[in-house]
C-alpha positions in Angstrom: -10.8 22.8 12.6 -12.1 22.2 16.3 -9.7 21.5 19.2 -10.8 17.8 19.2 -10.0 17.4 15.6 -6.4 18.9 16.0 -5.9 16.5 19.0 -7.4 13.9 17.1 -5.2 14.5 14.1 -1.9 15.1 16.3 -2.6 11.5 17.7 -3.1 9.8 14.5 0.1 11.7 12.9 2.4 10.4 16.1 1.2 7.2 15.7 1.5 6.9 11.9 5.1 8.2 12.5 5.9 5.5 15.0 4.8 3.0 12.2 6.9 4.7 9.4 10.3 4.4 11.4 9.1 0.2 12.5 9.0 0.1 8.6 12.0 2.3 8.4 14.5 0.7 10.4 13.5 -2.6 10.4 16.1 -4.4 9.0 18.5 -1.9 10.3 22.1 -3.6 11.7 21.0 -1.2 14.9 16.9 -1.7 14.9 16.7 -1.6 18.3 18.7 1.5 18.9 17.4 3.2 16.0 13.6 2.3 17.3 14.7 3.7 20.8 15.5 7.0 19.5 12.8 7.5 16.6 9.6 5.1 17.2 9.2 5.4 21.3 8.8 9.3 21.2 6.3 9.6 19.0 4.5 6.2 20.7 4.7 7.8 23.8 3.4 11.3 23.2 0.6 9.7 21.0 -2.0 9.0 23.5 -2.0 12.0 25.8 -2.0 13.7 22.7 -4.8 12.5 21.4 -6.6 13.2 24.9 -6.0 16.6 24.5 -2.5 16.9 26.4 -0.7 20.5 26.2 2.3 19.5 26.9 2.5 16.5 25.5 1.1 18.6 21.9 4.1 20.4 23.0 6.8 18.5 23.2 5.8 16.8 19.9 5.7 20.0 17.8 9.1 20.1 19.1 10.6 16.8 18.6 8.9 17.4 15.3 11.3 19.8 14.1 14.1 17.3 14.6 12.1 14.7 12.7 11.6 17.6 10.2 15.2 18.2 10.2 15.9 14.2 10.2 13.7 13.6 7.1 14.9 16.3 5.0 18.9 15.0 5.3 18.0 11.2 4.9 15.7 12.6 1.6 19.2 14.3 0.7 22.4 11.8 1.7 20.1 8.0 0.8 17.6 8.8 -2.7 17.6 5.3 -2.5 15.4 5.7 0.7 13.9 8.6 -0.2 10.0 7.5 0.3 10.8 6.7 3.9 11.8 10.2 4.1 9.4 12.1 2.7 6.6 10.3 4.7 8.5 11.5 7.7 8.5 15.0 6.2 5.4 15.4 5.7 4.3 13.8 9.1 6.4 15.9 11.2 5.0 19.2 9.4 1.4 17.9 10.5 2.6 17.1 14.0 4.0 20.7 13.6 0.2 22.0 12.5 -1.9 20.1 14.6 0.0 20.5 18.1 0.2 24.4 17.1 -3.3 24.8 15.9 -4.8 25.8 19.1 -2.5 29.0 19.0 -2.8 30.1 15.9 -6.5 29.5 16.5 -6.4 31.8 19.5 -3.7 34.5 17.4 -5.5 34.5 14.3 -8.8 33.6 14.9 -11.8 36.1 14.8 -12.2 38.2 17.8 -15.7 37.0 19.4 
């Protein structure tokens, strides 16, 4: 995958994710609060991201793991919400990839 892709993807995954938790917590008794904490971030870090940002990329692989960590309890305690859950799973683990694609490119990659 080229760099542009990864930032391209990154982008797209941040922004998806932004959408998932408007969906998420929309009827929530504390929307706005819950919308501070979980759909800003990602909203936020989107477009530097998709420009190509470093440390934006960073700091989203690692609010990521907290969204990773998030996901995986909500999929556990609320079945009843699972869906929402495992959407936010499985965005977080390709914010995860893409924002750490560049250095496992650079680690693993074939020595020119």
């Amino acid at each position: 995958m080229a760099p542009r892709t990864a930032q391209r993807l990154l982008g797209t995954a941040l922004a998806l994710l932004a959408v998932l938790y408007l969906a998420w917590f929309h009827d929530d008794r504390h929307a706005a609060a819950a919308l501070l904490v979980f759909a800003v971030p990602p909203l936020l870090l989107a477009v530097p991201c998709w420009r190509g940002g470093r440390r934006a990329a960073f700091w989203a692989g690692v609010l990521a793991l907290f969204w990773f960590s998030h996901g995986v309890m909500s999929a556990w305690a609320h079945p009843e919400r699972a869906g929402f859950a495992w959407g936010e799973i499985l965005l977080s683990l390709m914010v995860v990839g893409a924002s750490s694609w560049a250095g496992l490119r650079a680690r693993f990659g074939r020595a020119r």
